[in-house]
Structure formats: C-alpha cells, structure tokens
C-alpha positions, 0 to 999 in steps of 0.5 A, a space after each residue: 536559502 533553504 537551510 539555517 531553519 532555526 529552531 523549528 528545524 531541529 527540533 523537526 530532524 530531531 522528531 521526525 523518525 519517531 513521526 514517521 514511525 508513529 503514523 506509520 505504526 497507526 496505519 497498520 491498525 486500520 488493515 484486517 489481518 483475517 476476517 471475523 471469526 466465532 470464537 467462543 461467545 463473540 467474535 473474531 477479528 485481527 483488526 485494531 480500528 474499523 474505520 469506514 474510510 480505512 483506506 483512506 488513513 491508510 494512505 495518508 499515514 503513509 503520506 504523512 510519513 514520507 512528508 516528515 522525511 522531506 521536512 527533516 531532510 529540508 531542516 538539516 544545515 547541509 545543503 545537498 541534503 536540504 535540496 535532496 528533501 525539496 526533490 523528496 517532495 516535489 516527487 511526493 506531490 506528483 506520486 501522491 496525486 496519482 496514488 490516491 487516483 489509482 485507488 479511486 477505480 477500485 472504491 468504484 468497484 467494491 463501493 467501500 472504503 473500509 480496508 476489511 468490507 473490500 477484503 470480504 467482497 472478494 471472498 467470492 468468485 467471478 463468473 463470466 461467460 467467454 468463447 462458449 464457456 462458463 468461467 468462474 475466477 477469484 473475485 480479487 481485486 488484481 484480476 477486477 481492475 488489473 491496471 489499477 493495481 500496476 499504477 497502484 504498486 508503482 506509484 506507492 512505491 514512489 511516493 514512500 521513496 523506496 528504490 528504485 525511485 529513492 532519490 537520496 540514493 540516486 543523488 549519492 551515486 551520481 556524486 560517488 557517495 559524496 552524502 554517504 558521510 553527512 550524518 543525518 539525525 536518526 538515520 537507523 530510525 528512518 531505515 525502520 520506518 523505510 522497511 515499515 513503508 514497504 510492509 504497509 504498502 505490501 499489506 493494503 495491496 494484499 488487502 484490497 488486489 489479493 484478497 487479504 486471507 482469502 483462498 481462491 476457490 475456498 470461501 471462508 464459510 466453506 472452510 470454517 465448516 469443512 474443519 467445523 466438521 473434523 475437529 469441533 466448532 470451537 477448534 475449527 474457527 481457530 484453524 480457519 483463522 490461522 489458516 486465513 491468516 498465514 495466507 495473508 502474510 505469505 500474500 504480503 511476502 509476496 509483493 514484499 518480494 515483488 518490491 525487493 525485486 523492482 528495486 534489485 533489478 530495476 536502475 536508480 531513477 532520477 528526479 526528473 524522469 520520476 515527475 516526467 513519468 508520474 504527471 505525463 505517464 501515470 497521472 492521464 493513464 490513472 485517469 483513463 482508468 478511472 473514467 473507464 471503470 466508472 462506466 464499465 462498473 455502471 455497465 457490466 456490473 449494473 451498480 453491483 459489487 463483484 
C-alpha cells in the first residue's frame, strides 16, 4: 500500500541524501561560532547568516532533514523499509512537537531568537542571594532553565533519529538483521547527514545552554582587554577569538560525547514506547515548564534578561 511510489519515489530515494545534507549544511550558517571581534578596521564574527530567528532555521533544517529521510525510507519497493519510514515519521511528529515547546522557555528567557544575541546574553554572571550569601553563576542557559535543557537534548535526539531512539536499528535487531542486507540508496550519504545531526544538535544546545565560546567567570571584554594589554590590540583580539572559539568546540565535543554516551549505554527504544514517552512524558512536562517559566521570568526576572 504504501510502496510501488512511481516515479516521485525514485526520484525522492534518489535525492534525498543530498536533501538532508544541503539544509543540514544551511543550518549551521545560522550558529555563532564566536562572538564579534575587532580585527583591523571592522569587525569579526564566525557567523555565515545573522538571521533574527536563527533558532528557529535551525530547528526546521533539522526537521526537514529527518522528514526527507522518512520520505525516502516510504519510497523505497521493500516494505519493511517503507513501514520503518511511516514509524520515522509518526516518531518525528510527536518528537517535533516537543522539541519546538522545550525551546520556547528559553525564547522567554533571553527574549530573542537570534542563536548569536542568546550566546551574548550569557556572557554575564547570575548573581542571587541564597542562605545569607551573595552567589554569582555563569548566566548559561543550563543553569537559567536546567529542564528545558533535558527535554531539549532528549527530544532533539529523537526527532533526528539518533540512538538509542533509531528505529531502523531497533527493528533490524528485533528481526536478527533481517533489513541490514535491503540495500538503500545513498546509504553512506545518509551516515554523513546522521553525523551532521548529531554535530548540529551538539552545536545549538552549546550555543543557547552552554554559552557558545563564552568562559565562565571570564567575559569576553575582560579577556580581549587582558591579552590587549600583554601582545597589542590587533594580536590580542585575534587570541581572544581563538580562545572563544576553541572553547566552543570543546563545549560542543562535550555534548557530542554526552550523546555518543546515551546512545552507548542506553538500550534501543521501540516505537511505541518512544510515542508513549514524547505525548505522555515529554509533551505535559515541556508544558509545565513553559507556563512556569513564563511566570517566574515575568516574576523574579521582572520582564529582564539574565
């Protein structure tokens, strides 16, 4: 019922991969690599594409690209694969859903949606005060809205279909391998865009829970003037930037390992428990954070930024 797609269908198995990687590729234009720094007469910044709703591409590059994997997985003759890309899907749709709700508290937060402004607001420290103390935190957004960062990381990872929520492996495992030997078209190109996946999620959670290049404790003005001071203005951006921006990529390893890790130690999921999980775990609880968010940053934060 669903396979013999004519051909649409090949040509969609056909061009696909290259799909998945192009709006995969044009995501990543919109994630600040480092903040804007002063070299020579202008200025600085390892970002492709300011784009006020960055986020947002973001996220819908990466959904694009998990769809046209399901679409080609519908297109192909086999039917075991063709029911695997329905499932891929369905899971996309209730993951997708929650997704977008768990970034919605953190919209709230920093009142933005360009990837680069969240980065800079939480170049700044947290100061509160806690059993007679004066407490001063990174301003990071893990640390602002810690369980929009769980459903975050959680549900990114099951709507690109990584493990342990991949289903194709899943079902190939259940079965003793029986879709390991179906060939699919542009296999190896949709294990790049599978890697590409990962490095994109890894990359927006870095930016908008971590910082992005930002050190604790260290604004980035502090540390531009410190190495100002010892080798010249010219040298000392320069060091700055490649500072900011050798802590960001280890900020995204780190999560990159934080996923290699989940999926490692964490069993295949099923299908059915992965819906059960998103519309009856996921989706109230991204909810809940969200109504609670929005009072406590009209509240606490008096309708501030961090």
């Amino acid at each position: 019922m669903v396979t013999n797609t004519g051909g649409a269908g090949r040509v969609m198995a056909a061009t696909g991969p290259l799909w998945a990687l192009a709006s995969l590729l044009l995501a990543f234009a919109v994630v600040p690599w480092t903040g804007s720094f002063a070299l020579g007469e202008s200025g600085f910044e390892m970002l492709p594409a300011r784009l006020d709703w960055g986020v947002l591409f973001a996220l819908a590059m990466l959904s694009f690209s998990s769809l046209v994997r399901a679409w080609a997985e519908v297109a192909n003759p086999d039917v075991a694969v063709a029911l695997t890309g329905l499932r891929r899907m369905g899971r996309s749709l209730a993951s997708g859903v929650v997704l977008w709700l768990s970034i919605l508290p953190m919209v709230l937060i920093f009142k933005t949606l360009r990837l680069s402004e969240m980065a800079r607001l939480q170049d700044a420290l947290w100061t509160f005060s806690a059993v007679g103390l004066e407490w001063s935190l990174p301003a990071w957004g893990i640390l602002l809205g810690p369980l929009a960062a769980v459903i975050f990381l959680v549900s990114a990872v099951m709507h690109a279909g990584l493990p342990p929520f991949d289903v194709r492996s899943e079902e190939e495992r259940s079965v003793g391998g029986r879709m390991t030997d179906i060939p699919v078209p542009g296999s190896i190109t949709w294990t790049l865009s599978d890697r590409l996946r990962s490095l994109l999620i890894a990359a927006v959670a870095s930016v908008i829970f971590l910082g992005g290049g930002d050190l604790p404790y260290v604004s980035q003005d502090a540390l531009t003037g410190f190495m100002a001071d010892f080798f010249g203005t010219g040298v000392g951006n320069f060091l700055s930037l490649v500072i900011h921006l050798l802590t960001f990529i280890v900020k995204v390893a780190l999560v990159m390992g934080l996923l290699q890790g989940l999926a490692r130690f964490v069993d295949p999921v099923r299908f059915e428990p992965i819906i059960h999980l998103c519309w009856k775990g996921l989706l109230p609880l991204a909810l809940l954070n969200l109504v609670v968010t929005g009072l406590v940053a009209s509240w606490v934060l008096g309708g501030e930024g961090p």
